[in-house]
C-alpha positions in Angstrom: 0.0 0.0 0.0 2.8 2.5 0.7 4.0 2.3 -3.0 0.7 2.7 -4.3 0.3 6.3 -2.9 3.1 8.4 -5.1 1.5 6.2 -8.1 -2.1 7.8 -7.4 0.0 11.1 -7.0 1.5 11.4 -10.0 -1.9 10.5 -11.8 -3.5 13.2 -10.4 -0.3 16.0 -11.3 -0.7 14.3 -15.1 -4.6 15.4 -15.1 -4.0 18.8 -15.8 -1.5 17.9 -18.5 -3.9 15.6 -20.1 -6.6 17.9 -19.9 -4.3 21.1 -22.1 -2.9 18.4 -24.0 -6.4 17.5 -25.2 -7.5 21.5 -25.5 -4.9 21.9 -27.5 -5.8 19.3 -30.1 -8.9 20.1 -30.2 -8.2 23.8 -31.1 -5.9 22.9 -33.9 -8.1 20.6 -35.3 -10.9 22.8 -35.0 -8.4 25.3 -36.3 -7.5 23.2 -38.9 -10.9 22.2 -40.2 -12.0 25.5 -40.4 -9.3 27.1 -42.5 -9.8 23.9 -44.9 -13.0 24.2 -45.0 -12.7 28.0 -46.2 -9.5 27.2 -48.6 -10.2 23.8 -49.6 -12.5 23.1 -52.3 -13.4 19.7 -51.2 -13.4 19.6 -47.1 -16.3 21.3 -46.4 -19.0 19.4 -48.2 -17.1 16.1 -47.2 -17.0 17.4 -43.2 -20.6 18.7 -44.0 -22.1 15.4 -45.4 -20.0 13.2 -42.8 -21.6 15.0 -39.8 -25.0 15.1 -41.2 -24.8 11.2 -42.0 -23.9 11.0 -37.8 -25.2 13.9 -36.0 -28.3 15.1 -37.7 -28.9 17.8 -40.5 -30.3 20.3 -37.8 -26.8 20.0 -35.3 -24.7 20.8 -39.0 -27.2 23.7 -39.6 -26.6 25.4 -35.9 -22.6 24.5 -35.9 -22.7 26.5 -39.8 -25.0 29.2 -38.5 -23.1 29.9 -35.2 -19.8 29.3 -37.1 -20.3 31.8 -39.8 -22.1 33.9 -37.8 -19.0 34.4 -36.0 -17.3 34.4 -38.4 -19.1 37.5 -40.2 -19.0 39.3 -36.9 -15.4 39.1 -36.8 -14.7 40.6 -40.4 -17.1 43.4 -40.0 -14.4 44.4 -36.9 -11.5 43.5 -38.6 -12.4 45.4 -42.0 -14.1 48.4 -40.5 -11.7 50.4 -40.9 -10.4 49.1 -44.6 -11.5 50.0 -47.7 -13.5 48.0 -50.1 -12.2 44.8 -51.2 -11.3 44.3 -54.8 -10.3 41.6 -57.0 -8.8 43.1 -59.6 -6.9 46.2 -60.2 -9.7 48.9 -60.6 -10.0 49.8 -64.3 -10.3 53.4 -65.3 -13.2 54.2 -67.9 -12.9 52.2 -71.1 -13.6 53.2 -74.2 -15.2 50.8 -76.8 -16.4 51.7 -80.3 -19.7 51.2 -81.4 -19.6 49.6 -84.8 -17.3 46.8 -85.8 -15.8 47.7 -89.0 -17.7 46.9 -92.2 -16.7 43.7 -93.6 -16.8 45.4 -97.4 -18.0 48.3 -98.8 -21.3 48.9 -98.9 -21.4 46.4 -96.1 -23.3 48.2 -92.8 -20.8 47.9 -89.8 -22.3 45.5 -87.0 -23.3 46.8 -83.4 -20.3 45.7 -80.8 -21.4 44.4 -77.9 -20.8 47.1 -75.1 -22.8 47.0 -71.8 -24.0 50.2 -69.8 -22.2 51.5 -67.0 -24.1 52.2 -63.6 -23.9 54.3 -60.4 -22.5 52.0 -57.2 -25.8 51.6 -55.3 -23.8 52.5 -51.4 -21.2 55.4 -52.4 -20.0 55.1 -48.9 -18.7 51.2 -49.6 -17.9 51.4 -53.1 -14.6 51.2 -54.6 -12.8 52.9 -57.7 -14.5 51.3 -60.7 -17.4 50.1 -59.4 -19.7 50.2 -62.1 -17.1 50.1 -65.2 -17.2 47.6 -67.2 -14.0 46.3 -68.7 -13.6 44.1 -71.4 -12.4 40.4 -71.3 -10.1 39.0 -73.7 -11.1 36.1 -75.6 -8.0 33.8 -74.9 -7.6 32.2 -78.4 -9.3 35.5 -80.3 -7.9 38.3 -78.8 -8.0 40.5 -81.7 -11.7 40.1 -81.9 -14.3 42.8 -80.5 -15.1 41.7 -77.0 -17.8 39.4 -75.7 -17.8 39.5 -72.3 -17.5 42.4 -69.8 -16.8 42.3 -66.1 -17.6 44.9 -63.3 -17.4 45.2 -59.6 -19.9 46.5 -57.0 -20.3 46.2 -53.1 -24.3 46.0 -52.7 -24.0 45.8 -48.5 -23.0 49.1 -46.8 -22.6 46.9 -43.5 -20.1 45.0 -45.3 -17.2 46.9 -47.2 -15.5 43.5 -47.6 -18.1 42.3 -49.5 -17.6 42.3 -53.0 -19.6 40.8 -56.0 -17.6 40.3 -59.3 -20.4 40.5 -62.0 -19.7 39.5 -66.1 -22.1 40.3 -68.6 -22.0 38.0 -71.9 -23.7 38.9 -75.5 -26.0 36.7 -76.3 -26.2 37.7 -79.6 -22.7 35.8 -79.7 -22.6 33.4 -77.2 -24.9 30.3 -76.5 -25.7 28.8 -73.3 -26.1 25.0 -72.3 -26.7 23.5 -69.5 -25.1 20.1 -68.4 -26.2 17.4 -65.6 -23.8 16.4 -63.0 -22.5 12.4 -63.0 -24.6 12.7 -59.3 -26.7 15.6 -59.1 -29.6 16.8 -59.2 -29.9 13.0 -57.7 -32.4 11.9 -60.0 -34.5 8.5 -59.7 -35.7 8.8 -63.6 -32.1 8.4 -64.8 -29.3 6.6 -64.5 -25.9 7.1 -63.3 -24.4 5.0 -66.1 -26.5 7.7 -68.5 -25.1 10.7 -66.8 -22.0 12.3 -69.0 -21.2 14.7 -66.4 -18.9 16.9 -69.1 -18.6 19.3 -72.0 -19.5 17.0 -75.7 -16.7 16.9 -77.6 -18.8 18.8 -80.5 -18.5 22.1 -78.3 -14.9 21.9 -76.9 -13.3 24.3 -80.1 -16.5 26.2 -79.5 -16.1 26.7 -75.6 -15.6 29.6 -74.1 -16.3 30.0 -70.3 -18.1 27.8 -67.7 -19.9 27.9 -64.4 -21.5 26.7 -61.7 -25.0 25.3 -61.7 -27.5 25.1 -58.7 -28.3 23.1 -55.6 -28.1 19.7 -54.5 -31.4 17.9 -54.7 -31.0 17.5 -51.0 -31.3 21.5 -50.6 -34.7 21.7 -52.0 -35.7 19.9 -54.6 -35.5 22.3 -57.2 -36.5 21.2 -60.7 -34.9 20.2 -63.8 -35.7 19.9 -67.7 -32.7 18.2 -69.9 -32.4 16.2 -73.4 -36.2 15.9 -72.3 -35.6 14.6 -69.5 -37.2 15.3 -66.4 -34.5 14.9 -63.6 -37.2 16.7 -60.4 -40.1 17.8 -61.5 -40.7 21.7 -61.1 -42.1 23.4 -58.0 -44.1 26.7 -59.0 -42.8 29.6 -56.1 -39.1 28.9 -57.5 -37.5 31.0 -59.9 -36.8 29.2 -63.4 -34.3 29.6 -65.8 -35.6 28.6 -68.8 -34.2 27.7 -72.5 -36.4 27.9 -75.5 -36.0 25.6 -78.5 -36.0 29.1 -80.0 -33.0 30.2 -78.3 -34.6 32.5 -76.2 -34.4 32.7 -72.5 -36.2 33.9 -69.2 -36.0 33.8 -65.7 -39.1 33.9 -63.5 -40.9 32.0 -61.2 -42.3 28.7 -62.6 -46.0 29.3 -62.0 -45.5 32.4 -64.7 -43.6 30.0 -67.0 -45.4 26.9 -67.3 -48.2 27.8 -69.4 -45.9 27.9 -72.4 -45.3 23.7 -72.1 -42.4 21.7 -71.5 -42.3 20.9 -75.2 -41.3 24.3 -75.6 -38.1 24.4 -73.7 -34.8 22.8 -74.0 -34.0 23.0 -70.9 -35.1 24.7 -67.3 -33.2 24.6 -64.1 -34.9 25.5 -60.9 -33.4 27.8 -57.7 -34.8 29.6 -54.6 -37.0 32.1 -55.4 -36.1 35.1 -57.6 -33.9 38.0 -56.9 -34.9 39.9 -59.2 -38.3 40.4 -60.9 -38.9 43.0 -63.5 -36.5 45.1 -62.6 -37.0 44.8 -58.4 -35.4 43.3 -55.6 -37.5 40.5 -54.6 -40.6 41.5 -51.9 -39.9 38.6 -49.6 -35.9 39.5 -49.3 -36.4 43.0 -48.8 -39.3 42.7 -46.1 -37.0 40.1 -44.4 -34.2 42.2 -45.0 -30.2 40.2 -44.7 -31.9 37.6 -42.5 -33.9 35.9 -45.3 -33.8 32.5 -44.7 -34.9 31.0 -48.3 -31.6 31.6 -50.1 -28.9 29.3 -48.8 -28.7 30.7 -45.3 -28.9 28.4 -42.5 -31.2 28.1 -39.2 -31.4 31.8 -38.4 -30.7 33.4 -41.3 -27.4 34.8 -40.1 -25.2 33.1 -43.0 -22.9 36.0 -45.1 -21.0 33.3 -47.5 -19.8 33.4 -51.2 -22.9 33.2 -53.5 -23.4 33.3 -57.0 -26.1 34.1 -59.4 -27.7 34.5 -63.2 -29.6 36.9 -64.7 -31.2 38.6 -67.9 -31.3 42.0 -69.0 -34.8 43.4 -69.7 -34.5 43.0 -73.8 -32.7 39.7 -73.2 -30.0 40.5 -74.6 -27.1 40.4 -72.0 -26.7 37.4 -69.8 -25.3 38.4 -66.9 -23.4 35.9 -64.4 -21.9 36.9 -60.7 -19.7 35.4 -58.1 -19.0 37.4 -54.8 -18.1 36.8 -51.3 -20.1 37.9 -47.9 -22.9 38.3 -49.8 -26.4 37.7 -48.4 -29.3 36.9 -50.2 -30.2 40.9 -49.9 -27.0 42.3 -50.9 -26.7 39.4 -54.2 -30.2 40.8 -54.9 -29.3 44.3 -54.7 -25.9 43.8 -56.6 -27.5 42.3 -59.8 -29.9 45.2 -59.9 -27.5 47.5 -60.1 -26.1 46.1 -62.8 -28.8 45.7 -65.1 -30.6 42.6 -64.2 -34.6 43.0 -65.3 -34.7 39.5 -63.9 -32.2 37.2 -61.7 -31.9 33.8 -60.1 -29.6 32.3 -57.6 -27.0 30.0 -58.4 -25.0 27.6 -55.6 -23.6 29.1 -52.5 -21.0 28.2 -50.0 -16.7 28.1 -51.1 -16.6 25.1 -52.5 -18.8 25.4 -55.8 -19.6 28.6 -57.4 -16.9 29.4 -59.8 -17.0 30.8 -63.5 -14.0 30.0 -65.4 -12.0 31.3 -68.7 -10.8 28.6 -71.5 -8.5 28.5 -74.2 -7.4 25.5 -76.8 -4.7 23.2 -75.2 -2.8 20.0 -76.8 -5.1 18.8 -79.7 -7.6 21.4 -79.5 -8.7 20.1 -76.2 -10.0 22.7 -74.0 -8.3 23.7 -70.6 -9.3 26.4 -67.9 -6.8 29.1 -67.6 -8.4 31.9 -65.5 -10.7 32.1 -62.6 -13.0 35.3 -62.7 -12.2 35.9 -59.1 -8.6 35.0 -57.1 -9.3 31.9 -54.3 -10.9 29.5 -56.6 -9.7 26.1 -56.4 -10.0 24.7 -60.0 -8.5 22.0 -62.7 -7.5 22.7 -65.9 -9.3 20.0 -66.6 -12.4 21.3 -64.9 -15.9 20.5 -66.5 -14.0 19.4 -69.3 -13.8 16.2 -67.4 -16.8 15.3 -65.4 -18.5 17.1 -62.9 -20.6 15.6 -59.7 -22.4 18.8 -60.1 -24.5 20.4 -62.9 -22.9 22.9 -64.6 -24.1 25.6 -67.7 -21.1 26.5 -69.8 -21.3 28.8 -73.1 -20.0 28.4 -76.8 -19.0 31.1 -79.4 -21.5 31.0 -81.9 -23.5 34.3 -84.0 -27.7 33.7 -83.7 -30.3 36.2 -84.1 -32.7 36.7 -80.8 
């Protein structure tokens, strides 16, 4: 018994070493998770997925809401005091002529493709060139009149650190497909074996940008139309993108869309409601103001986290995609007003999917991604190109009449 006592002793000195030991670990691996989850493209919906498979979708929906929360609370500290976060250097006003030159004479010169310039909507949060649109190179044409613009503009004067990067494509120049994802939407009507996942071959010395698509079935069954192929059917209060066999496209809510018939469309994909109507911020976001839960956000709303969205000008004629981070459903709203959306949809939130990429021809005319519209993108050159889990819309050079 006497030897037993300094035994119990040093036990009970080790406790407390245990016990830090322990905290320690536990912060760096809470540490660690959370910087991967914010800088690795894959470790978020693989942490995500795991703890919903064990602990419950409503535990992963309070540990994201109080996580980003927090999160959002510590930026608008740190960055109070900053000024507006870009991601490119600020262009000064560009001039563009109005005519391409005529191809003969006698020949009328063609109207260039030049979208309007607009007035940051918070002057107070706004950065130099918000509002200018700068042209974007085509990577294997770039001698040829431009086809796509980009543009900057903070939409949240709470948040000077949050930035939307918006591009506006000519559609009288560029088509638009949509492609479904080797998994999703998870679909019971079609097979995995039937699911391609990747840009056709037909398109690849055609292609010339690429982006991401919408939700998981899991996040509310929102519909889709493909190859006539119904992969969820539609649900009428979400906002529909919509392509015509006529080439013609529109985004609105599906109970104003269906009464032109399926057989109409080439293909629809389904989001949360709209952002935009005619011209508007959506009623329900503004009346519920940043804490809109029917977006992306999570159990109270709180969620500020890198969105994305697509939308139409009001003579359909400009396509207009945008990426940005800390943005809530309010501020994404707001920012594709400003820049000209008569009509606008939400795309996939969160870091790990939204993305809109820049090709050029590589090694036997295969396609490769070479630019990211925005800086922290995690992408392949390879991307899309290959298959995709996810659906995806990418767009092709080619001269139609709307």
């Amino acid at each position: 018994m006497g030897k037993a006592e300094p035994i119990r002793k040093s036990t009970k000195r080790r406790w407390p070493r245990r016990v830090a030991v322990a905290a320690a670990v536990l912060a760096l691996g809470a540490g660690g998770a959370w910087y991967g989850v914010n800088h690795t493209a894959w470790m978020g919906p693989m942490l995500a997925d795991g703890l919903r498979a064990v602990l419950g979708p409503r535990f992963v929906a309070w540990a994201e809401d109080t996580a980003y929360s927090l999160q959002d609370r510590v930026n608008r500290w740190r960055y109070k005091d900053e000024k507006p976060k870009t991601f490119w250097e600020a262009p000064t006003a560009v001039a563009i002529p109005t005519q391409a030159p005529a191809a003969s004479a006698g020949t009328p010169a063609a109207m260039l493709f030049s979208p309007a310039g607009f007035s940051p909507p918070y002057a107070e949060v706004a950065a130099t060139g918000d509002g200018v649109w700068a042209p974007i190179a085509d990577a294997d044409e770039p001698s040829a009149p431009p086809l796509m613009f980009r543009t900057l503009v903070h939409p949240d004067p709470r948040r000077g650190f949050g930035a939307l990067a918006v591009v506006a494509l000519d559609r009288a120049s560029l088509g638009l497909h949509l492609v479904a994802g080797t998994t999703e939407p998870e679909s019971p009507r079609v097979h995995l074996k039937d699911r391609r996942g990747s840009i056709p071959p037909a398109h690849h010395a055609t292609l010339f940008a690429a982006f991401n698509g919408g939700f998981k079935a899991t996040h509310g069954q929102f519909g889709m139309l493909l190859g006539g192929t119904e992969y969820l059917p539609p649900r009428d209060t979400s906002c529909t993108l919509v392509h015509y066999v006529d080439g013609r496209l529109a985004i609105a809510p599906w109970s104003v869309l269906k009464a032109g018939g399926i057989e109409s469309m080439l293909f629809y994909r389904q989001t949360p409601p709209c952002l935009v109507q005619d011209g508007e911020v959506d009623k329900t976001i503004e009346s519920h103001g940043e804490y809109a839960k029917g977006w992306g956000a999570t159990v109270s709303g709180e969620t500020v986290i890198r969105r994305s969205a697509i939308g139409l000008s009001k003579d359909g004629h400009t396509l207009y995609y945008a990426i940005g981070d800390a943005m809530t459903a309010q501020s994404l709203s707001r920012g594709m007003k400003a820049a000209g959306c008569h009509t606008a949809a939400e795309l996939d939130v969160n870091y790990a999917y939204p993305r809109f990429l820049m090709y050029a021809k590589g090694e036997g005319a295969v396609p490769r991604a070479t630019q990211s519209l925005i800086p922290g993108v995690d992408f392949t050159k390879d991307q899309y190109v290959s298959p995709s889990p996810r659906d995806f819309f990418y767009v092709t050079r080619e001269r139609k009449t709307l």
